[in-house]
KOLKOL-277556 format. One record per atom (N, C-alpha, C, O): residue number from 1; residue in three letters; atom name; x, y, z. Coordinates in nm, 3 decimals. Layout:
BEGIN
> resi, resn, name, u, v, w
> NUM, ALA, CA, X, Y, Z $
...
This chain:
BEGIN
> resi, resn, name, u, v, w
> 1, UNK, N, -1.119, 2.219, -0.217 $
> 1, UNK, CA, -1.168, 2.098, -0.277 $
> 1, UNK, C, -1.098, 1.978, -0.212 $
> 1, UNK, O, -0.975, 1.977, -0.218 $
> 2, UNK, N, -1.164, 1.871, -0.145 $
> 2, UNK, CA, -1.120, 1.770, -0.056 $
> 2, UNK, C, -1.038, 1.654, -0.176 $
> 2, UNK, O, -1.091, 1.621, -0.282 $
> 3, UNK, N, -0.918, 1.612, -0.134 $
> 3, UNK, CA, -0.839, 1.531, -0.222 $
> 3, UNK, C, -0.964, 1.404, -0.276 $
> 3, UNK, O, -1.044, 1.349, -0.201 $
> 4, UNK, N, -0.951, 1.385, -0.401 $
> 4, UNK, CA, -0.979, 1.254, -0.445 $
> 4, UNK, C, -0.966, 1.124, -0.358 $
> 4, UNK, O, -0.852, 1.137, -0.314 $
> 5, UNK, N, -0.998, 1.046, -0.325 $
> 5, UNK, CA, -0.978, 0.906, -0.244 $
> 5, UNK, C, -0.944, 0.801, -0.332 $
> 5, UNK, O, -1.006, 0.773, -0.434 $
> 6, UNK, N, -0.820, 0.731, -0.280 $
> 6, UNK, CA, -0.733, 0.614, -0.297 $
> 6, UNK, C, -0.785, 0.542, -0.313 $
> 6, UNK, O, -0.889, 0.546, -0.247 $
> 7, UNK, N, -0.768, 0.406, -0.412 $
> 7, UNK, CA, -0.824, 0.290, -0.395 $
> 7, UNK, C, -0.724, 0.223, -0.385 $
> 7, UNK, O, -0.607, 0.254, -0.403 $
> 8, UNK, N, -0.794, 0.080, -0.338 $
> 8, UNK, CA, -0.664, -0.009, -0.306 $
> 8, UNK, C, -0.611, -0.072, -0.395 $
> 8, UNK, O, -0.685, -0.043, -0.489 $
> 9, UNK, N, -0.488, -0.179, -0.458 $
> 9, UNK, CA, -0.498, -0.265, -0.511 $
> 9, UNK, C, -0.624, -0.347, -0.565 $
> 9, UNK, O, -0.645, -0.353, -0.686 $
> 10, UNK, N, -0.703, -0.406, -0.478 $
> 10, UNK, CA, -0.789, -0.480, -0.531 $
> 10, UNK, C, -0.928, -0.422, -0.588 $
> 10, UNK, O, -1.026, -0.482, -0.632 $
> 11, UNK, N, -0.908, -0.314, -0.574 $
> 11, UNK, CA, -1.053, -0.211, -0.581 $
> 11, UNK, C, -0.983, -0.191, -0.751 $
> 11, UNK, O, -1.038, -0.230, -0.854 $
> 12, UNK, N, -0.896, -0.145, -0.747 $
> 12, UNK, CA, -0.793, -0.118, -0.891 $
> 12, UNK, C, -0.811, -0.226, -1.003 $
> 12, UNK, O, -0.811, -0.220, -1.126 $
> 13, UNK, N, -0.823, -0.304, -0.930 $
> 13, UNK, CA, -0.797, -0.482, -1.035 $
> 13, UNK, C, -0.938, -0.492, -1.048 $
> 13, UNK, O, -0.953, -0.498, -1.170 $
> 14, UNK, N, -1.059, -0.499, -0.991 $
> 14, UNK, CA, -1.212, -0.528, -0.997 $
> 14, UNK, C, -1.243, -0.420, -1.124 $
> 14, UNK, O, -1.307, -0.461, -1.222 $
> 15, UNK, N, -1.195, -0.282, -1.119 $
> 15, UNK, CA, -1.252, -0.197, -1.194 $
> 15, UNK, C, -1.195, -0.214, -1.281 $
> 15, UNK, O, -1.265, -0.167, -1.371 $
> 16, UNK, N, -1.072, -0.266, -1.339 $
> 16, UNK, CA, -0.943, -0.298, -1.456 $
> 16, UNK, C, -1.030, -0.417, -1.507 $
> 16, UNK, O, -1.045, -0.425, -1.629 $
> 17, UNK, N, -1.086, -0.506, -1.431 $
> 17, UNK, CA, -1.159, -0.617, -1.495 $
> 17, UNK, C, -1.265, -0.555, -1.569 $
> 17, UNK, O, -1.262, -0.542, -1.691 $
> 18, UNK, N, -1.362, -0.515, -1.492 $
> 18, UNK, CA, -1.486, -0.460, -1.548 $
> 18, UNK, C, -1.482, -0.429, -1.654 $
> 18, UNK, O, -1.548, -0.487, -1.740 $
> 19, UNK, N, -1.363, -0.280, -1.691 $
> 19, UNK, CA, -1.364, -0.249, -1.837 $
> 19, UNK, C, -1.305, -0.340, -1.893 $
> 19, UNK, O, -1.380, -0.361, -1.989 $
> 20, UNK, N, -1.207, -0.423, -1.902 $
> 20, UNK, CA, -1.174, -0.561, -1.949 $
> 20, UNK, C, -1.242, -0.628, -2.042 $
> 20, UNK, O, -1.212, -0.664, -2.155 $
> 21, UNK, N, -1.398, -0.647, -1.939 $
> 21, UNK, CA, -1.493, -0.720, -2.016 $
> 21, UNK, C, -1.595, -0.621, -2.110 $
> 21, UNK, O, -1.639, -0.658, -2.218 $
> 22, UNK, N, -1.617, -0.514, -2.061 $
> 22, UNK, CA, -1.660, -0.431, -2.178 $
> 22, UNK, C, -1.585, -0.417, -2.304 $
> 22, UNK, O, -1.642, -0.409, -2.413 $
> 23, UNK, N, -1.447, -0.414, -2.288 $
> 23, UNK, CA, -1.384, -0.396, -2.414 $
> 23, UNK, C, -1.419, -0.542, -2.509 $
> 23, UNK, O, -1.462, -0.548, -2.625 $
> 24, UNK, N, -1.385, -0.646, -2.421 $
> 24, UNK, CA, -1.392, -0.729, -2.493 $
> 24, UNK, C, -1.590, -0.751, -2.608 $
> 24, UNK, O, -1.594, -0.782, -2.727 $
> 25, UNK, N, -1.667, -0.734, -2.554 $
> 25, UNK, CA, -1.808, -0.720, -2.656 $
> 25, UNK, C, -1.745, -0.661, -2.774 $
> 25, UNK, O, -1.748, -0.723, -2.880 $
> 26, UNK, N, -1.688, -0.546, -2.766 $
> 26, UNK, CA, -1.673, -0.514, -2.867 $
> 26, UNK, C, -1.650, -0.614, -3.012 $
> 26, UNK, O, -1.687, -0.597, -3.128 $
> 27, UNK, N, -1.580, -0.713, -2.953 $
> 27, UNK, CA, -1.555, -0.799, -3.053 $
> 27, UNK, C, -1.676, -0.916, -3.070 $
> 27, UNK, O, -1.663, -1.033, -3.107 $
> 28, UNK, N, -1.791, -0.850, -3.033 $
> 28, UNK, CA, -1.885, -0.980, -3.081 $
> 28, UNK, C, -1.968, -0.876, -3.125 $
> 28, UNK, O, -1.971, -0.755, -3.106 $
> 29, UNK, N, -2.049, -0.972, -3.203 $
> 29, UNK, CA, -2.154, -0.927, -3.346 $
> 29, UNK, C, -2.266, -0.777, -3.249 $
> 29, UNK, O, -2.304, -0.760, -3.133 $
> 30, UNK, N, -2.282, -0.698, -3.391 $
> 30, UNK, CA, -2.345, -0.598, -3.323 $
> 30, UNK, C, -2.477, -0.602, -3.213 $
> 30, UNK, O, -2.505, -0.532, -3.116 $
> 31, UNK, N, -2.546, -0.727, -3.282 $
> 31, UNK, CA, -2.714, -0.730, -3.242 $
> 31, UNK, C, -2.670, -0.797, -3.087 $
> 31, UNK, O, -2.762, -0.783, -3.006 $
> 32, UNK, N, -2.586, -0.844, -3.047 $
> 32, UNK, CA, -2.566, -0.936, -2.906 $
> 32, UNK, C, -2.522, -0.854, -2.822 $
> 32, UNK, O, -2.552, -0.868, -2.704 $
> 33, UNK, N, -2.453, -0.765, -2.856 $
> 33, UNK, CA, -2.394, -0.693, -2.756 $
> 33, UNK, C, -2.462, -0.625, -2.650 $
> 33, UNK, O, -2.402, -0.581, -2.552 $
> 34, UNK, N, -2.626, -0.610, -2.672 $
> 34, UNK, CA, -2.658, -0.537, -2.539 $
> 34, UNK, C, -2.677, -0.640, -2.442 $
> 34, UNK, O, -2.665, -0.617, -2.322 $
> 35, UNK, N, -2.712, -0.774, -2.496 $
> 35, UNK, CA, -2.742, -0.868, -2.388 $
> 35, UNK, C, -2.594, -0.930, -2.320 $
> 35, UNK, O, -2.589, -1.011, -2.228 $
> 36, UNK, N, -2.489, -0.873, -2.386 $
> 36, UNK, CA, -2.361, -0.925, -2.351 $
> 36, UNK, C, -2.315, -0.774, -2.212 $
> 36, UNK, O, -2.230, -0.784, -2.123 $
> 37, UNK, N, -2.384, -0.680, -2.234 $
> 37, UNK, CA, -2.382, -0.530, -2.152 $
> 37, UNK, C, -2.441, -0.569, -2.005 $
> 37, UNK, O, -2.408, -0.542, -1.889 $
> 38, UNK, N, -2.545, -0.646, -2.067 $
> 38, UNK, CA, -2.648, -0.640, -1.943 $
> 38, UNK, C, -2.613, -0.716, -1.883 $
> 38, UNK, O, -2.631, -0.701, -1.763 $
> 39, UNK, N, -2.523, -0.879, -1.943 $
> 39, UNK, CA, -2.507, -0.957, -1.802 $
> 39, UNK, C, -2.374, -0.966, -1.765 $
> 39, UNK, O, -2.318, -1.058, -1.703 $
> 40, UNK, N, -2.324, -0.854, -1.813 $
> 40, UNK, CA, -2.180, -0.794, -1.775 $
> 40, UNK, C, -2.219, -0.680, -1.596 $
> 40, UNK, O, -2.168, -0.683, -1.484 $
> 41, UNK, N, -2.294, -0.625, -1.638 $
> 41, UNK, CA, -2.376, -0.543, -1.517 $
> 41, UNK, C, -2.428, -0.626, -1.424 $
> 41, UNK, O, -2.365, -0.643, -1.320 $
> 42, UNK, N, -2.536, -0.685, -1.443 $
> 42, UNK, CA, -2.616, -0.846, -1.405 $
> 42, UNK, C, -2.520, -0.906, -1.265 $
> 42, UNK, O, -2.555, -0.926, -1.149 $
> 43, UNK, N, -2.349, -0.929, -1.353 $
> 43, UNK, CA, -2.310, -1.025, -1.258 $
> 43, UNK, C, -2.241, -0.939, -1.144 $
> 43, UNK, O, -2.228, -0.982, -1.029 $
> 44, UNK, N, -2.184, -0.775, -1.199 $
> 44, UNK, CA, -2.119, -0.685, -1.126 $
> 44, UNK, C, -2.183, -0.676, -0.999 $
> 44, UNK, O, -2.123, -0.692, -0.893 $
> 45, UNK, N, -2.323, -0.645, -1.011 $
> 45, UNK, CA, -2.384, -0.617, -0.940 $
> 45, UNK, C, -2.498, -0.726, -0.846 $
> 45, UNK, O, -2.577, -0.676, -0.766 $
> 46, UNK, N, -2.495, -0.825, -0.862 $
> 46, UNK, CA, -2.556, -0.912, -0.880 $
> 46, UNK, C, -2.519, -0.936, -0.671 $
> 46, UNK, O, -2.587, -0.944, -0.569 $
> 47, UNK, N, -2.403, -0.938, -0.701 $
> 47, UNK, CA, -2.361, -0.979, -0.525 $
> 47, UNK, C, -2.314, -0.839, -0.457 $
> 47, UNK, O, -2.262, -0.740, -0.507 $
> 48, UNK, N, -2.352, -0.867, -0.327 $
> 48, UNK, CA, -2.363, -0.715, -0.254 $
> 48, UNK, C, -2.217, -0.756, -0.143 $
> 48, UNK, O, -2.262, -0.789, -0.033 $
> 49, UNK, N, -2.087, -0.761, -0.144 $
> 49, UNK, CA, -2.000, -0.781, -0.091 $
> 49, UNK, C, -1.956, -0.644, -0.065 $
> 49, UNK, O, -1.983, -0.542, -0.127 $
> 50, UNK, N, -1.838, -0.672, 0.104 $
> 50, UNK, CA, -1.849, -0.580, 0.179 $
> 50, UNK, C, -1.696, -0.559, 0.120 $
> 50, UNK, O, -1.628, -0.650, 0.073 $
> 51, UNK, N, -1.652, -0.408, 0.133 $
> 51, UNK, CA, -1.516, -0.394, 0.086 $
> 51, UNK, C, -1.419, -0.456, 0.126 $
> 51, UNK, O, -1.326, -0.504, 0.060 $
> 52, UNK, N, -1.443, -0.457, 0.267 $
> 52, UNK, CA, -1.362, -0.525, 0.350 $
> 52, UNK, C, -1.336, -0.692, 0.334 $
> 52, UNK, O, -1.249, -0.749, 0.400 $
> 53, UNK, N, -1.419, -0.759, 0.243 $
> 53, UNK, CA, -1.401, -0.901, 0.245 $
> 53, UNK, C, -1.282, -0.957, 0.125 $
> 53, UNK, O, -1.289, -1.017, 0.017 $
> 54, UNK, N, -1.177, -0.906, 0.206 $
> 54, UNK, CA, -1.090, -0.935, 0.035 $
> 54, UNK, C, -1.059, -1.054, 0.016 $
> 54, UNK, O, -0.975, -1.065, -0.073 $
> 55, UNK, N, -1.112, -1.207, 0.088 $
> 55, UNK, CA, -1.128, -1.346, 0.073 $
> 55, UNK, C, -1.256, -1.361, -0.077 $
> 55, UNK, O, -1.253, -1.415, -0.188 $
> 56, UNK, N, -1.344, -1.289, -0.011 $
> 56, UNK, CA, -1.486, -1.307, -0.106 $
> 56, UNK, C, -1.440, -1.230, -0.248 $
> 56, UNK, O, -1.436, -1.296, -0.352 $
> 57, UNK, N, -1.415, -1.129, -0.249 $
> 57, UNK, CA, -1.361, -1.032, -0.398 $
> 57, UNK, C, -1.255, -1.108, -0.458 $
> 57, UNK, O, -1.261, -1.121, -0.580 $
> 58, UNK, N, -1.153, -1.163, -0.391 $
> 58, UNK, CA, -1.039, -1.238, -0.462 $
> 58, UNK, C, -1.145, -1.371, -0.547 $
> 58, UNK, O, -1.169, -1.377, -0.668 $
> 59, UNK, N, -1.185, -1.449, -0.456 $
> 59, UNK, CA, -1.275, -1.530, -0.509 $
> 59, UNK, C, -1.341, -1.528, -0.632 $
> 59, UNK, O, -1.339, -1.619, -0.715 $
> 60, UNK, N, -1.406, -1.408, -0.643 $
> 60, UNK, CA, -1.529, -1.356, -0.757 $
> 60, UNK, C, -1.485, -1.321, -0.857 $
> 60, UNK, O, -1.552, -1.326, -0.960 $
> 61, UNK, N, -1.315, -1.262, -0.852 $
> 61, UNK, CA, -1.246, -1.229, -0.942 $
> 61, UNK, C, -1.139, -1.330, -1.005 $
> 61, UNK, O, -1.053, -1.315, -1.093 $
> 62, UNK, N, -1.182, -1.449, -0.920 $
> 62, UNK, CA, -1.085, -1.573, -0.988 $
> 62, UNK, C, -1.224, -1.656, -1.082 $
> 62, UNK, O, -1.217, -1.707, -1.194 $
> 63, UNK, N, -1.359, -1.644, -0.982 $
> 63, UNK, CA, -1.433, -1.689, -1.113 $
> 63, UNK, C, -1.505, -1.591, -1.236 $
> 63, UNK, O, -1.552, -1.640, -1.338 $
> 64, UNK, N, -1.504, -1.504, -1.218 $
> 64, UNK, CA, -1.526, -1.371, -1.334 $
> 64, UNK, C, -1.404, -1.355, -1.473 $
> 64, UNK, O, -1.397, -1.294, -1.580 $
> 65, UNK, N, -1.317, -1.454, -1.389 $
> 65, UNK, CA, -1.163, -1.423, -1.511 $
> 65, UNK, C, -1.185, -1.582, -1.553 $
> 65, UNK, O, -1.092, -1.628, -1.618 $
> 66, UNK, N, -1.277, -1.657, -1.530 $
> 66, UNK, CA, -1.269, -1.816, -1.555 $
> 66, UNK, C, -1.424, -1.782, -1.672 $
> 66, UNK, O, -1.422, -1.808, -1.792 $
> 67, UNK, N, -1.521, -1.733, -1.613 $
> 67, UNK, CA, -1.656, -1.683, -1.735 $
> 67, UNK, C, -1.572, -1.610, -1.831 $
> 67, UNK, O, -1.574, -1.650, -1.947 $
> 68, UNK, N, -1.524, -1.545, -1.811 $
> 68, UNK, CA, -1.462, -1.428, -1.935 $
> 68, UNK, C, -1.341, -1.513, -2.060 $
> 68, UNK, O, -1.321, -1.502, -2.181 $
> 69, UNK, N, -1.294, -1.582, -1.968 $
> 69, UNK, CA, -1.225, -1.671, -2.077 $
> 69, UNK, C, -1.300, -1.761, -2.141 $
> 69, UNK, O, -1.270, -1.813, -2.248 $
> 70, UNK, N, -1.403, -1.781, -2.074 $
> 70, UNK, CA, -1.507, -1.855, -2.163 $
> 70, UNK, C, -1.565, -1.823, -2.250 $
> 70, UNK, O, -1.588, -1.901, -2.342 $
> 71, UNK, N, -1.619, -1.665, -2.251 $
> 71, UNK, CA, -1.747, -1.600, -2.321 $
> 71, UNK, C, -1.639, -1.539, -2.406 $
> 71, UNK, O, -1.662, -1.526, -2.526 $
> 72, UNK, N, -1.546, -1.508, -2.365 $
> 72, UNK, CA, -1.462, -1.408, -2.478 $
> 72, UNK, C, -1.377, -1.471, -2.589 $
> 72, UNK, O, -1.290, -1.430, -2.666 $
> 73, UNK, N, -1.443, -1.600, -2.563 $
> 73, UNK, CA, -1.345, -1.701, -2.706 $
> 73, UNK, C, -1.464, -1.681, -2.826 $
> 73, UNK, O, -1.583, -1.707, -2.812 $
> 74, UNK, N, -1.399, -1.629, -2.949 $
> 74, UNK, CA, -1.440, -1.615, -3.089 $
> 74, UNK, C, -1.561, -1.707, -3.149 $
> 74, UNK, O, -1.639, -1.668, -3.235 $
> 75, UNK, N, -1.562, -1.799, -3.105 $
> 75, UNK, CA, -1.676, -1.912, -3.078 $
> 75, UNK, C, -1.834, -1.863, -3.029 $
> 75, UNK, O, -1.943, -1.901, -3.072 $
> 76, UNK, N, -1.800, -1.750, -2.906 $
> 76, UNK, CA, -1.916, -1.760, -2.846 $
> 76, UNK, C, -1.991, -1.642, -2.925 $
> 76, UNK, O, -1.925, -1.539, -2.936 $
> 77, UNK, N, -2.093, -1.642, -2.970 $
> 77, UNK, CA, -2.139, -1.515, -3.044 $
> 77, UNK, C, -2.272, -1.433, -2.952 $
> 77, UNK, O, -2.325, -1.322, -2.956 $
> 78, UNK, N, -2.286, -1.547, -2.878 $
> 78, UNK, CA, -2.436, -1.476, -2.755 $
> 78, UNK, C, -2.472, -1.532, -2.638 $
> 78, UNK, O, -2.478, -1.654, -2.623 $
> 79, UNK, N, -2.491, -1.469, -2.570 $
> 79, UNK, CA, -2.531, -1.481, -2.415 $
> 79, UNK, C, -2.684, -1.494, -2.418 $
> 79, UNK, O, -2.748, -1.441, -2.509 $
> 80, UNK, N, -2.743, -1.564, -2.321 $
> 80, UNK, CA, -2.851, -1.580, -2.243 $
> 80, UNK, C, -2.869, -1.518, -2.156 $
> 80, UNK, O, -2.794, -1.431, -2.201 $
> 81, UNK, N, -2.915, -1.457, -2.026 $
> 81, UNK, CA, -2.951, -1.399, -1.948 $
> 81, UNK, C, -3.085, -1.497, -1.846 $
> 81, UNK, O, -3.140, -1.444, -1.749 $
């Protein structure tokens, strides 16, 4: 059976975010949460960046931690899409 493969630091921190923001729905009202799922996915996937661009990923992950402090304040109860 061929060893599992390494990720890097920043591959580590993108996927630490991701569930990050899933955990966080949890704390908003039941009926919102799928549209809070979907543009949690929406934005993951949304841009097709190359592994190798760790200028562009640092970037995405300085504005993904700037939305999340936004959406994840007690205030916000629903997303748009």
């Amino acid at each position: 059976m061929p060893a599992p493969l390494k990720r890097s630091g920043l591959q580590n921190e993108v996927i630490s975010f991701y569930r990050q923001c899933f955990r966080a729905v949890r704390e908003k009202p039941l009926e919102t949460r799928p549209r809070f799922h979907a543009f949690i996915r929406k934005e993951f996937k949304e841009h097709n960046i190359r592994r190798s661009d760790f200028a562009t990923i640092e970037y995405m992950l300085r504005k993904g931690r700037k939305q999340f402090d936004t959406y994840s304040q007690k205030g916000v109860k629903d997303i748009h899409l």
